[in-house]
C-alpha positions in Angstrom: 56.7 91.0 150.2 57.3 90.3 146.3 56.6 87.6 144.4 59.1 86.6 141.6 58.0 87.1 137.9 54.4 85.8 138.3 55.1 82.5 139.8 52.8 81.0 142.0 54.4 81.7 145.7 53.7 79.4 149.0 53.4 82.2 151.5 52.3 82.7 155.1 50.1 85.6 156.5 48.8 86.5 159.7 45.5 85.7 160.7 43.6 86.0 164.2 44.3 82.1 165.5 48.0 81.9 163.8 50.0 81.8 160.6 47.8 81.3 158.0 48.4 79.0 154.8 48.4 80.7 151.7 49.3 80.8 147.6 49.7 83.9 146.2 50.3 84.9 142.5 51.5 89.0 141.7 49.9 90.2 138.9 53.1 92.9 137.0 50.5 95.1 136.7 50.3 97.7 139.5 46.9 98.6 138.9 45.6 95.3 138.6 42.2 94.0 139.8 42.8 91.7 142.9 40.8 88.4 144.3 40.5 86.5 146.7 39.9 82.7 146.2 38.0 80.3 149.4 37.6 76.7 149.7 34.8 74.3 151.0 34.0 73.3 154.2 37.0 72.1 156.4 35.6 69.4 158.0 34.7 67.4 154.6 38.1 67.5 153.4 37.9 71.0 151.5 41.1 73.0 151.3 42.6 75.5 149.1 44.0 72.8 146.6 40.2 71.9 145.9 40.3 71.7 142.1 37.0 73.9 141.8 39.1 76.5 144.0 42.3 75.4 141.5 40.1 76.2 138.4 38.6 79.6 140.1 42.1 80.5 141.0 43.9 79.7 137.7 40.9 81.8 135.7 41.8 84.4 138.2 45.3 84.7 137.2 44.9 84.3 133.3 42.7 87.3 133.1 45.5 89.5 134.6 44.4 89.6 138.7 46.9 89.1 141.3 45.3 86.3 143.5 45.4 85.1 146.9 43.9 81.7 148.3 44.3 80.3 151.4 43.9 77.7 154.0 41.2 78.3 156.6 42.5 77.7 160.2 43.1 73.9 161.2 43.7 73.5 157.1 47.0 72.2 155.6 49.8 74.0 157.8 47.0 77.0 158.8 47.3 77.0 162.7 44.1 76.8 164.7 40.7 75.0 164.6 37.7 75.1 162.9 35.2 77.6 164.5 31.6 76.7 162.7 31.9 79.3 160.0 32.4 82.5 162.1 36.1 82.4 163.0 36.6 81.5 159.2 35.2 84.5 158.0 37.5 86.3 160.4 40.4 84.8 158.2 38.9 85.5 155.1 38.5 89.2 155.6 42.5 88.9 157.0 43.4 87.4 154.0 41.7 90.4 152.0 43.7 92.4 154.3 46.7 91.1 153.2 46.1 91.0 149.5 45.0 95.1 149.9 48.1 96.3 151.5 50.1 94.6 148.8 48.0 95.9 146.0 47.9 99.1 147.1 46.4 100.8 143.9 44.2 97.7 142.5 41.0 98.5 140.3 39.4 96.5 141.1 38.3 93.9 144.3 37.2 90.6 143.7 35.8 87.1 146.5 35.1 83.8 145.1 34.0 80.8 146.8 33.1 77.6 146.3 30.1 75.5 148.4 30.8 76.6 152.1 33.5 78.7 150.8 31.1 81.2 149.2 28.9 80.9 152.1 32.2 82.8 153.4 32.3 84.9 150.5 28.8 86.3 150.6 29.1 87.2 154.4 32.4 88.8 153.8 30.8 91.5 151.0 28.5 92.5 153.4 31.2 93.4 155.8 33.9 94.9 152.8 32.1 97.8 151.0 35.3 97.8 148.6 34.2 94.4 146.8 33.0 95.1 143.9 32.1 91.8 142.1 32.3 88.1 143.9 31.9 84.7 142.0 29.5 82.0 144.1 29.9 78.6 143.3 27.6 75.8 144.4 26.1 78.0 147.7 24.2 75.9 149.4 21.2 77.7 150.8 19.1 74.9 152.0 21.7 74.4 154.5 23.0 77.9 155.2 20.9 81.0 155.8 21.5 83.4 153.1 18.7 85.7 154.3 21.6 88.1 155.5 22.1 89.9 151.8 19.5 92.2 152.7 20.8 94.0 150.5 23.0 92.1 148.8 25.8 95.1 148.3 27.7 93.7 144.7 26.5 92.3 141.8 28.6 88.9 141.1 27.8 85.2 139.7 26.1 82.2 141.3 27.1 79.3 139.3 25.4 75.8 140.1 24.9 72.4 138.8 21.9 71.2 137.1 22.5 67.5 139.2 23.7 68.8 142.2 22.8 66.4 144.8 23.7 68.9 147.6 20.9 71.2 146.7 17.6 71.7 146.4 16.7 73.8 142.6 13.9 75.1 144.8 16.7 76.8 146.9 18.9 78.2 144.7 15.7 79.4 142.7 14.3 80.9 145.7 17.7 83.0 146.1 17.7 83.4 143.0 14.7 85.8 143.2 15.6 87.0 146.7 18.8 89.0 144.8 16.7 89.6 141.3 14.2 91.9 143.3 16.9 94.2 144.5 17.7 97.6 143.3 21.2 98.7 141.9 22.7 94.9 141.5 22.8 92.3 139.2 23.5 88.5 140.0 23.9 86.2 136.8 23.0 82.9 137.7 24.6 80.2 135.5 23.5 76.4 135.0 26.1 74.0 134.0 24.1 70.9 132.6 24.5 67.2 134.4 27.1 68.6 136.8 27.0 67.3 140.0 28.3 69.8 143.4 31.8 69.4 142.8 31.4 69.7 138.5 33.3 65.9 138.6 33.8 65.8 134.8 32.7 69.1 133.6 35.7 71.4 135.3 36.3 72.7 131.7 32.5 74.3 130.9 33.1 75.9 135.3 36.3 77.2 133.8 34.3 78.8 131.0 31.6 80.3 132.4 33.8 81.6 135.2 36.3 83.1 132.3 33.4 84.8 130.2 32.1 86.4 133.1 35.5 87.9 134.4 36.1 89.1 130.7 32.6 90.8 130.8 33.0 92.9 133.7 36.9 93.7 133.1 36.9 94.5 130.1 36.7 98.8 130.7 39.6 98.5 133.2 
């Protein structure tokens, strides 16, 4: 499958409970880095037109990635139903699947996510030695267990919001030194002041901090 001159395509790809929605953007560059893009929780409304997955996606493609998101199953046009986190995580690491075999020589291997979505994420990179970095956005580890990244495998970014009503600073602190005390990684953790969970208003300063932390660790390849 090709995409025409770097336009955004609607695509669908197979995944283990059906066709699987998807949007997918085809960097020109053959070698290009490649990521992989997951929204929040399906049963709260979250699909892969989220805008914090929009503005994840879109930084994605500036900085030169080819760039896959995609509807969980029971999402949009995705066939199947929910399945409490573990059957999504099955479609996650199809979707990286996917994204591989078309970007054969890629340099590199990116997974973002965003609130349940990099729940996803994080248990995906224990499973996919090939990530190399992954982009966390408003994890929510009062109300998942992220006790699992023992070791966490690749350094990446959490970024959370100072007001989030979601959760707890003791949480996300408490992660926070769960991944400093490890060996051969390094997690930035990034504050963005009086945003709420879903950065209502503050979209720009997400899109920045996501940007200048892409350009940091691309900038050799």
């Amino acid at each position: 499958m090709s995409s025409n001159d770097n336009k955004i395509v609607e695509i669908f790809i197979p995944g283990p409970a059906g066709r699987l929605e998807a949007k997918y953007y085809k960097s020109k560059k053959a070698t290009s880095p490649i990521a992989l893009v997951l929204h929040p929780h399906p049963q709260y409304g979250g699909t892969m037109n989220n805008r914090v997955v929009q503005e994840a996606y879109n930084t994605f493609v500036k900085n030169g990635f080819s760039v896959l998101k995609l509807n969980f199953r029971g999402v949009g046009k995705s066939e199947g139903t929910f399945d409490n986190g573990q059957g999504e995580l099955s479609d996650a690491a199809s979707a990286l699947d996917w994204i591989e075999r078309e970007n054969q020589d890629y340099s590199q291997c990116w997974i973002s996510g965003f609130s349940f979505g990099s729940l996803i994420c994080m248990q995906l990179i224990m499973r996919r030695p090939e990530v190399n970095k992954f982009v966390a956005v408003s994890p929510q580890p009062n109300v998942y267990d992220f006790t699992f990244l023992a070791p966490c495998p690749s350094s990446g970014q959490v970024i959370y919001g100072e007001q989030d009503e979601l959760v707890s600073k003791v949480s996300i602190n408490d992660l926070n030194n769960r991944l400093k005390s490890q060996k051969g990684i390094e997690v930035d953790f990034s504050e963005i002041k009086n945003a709420n969970h879903f950065f209502k208003g503050k979209e720009e300063e997400l899109k920045k901090t996501i940007d200048k932390y892409i350009k940091d660790k691309t900038k050799l390849i």
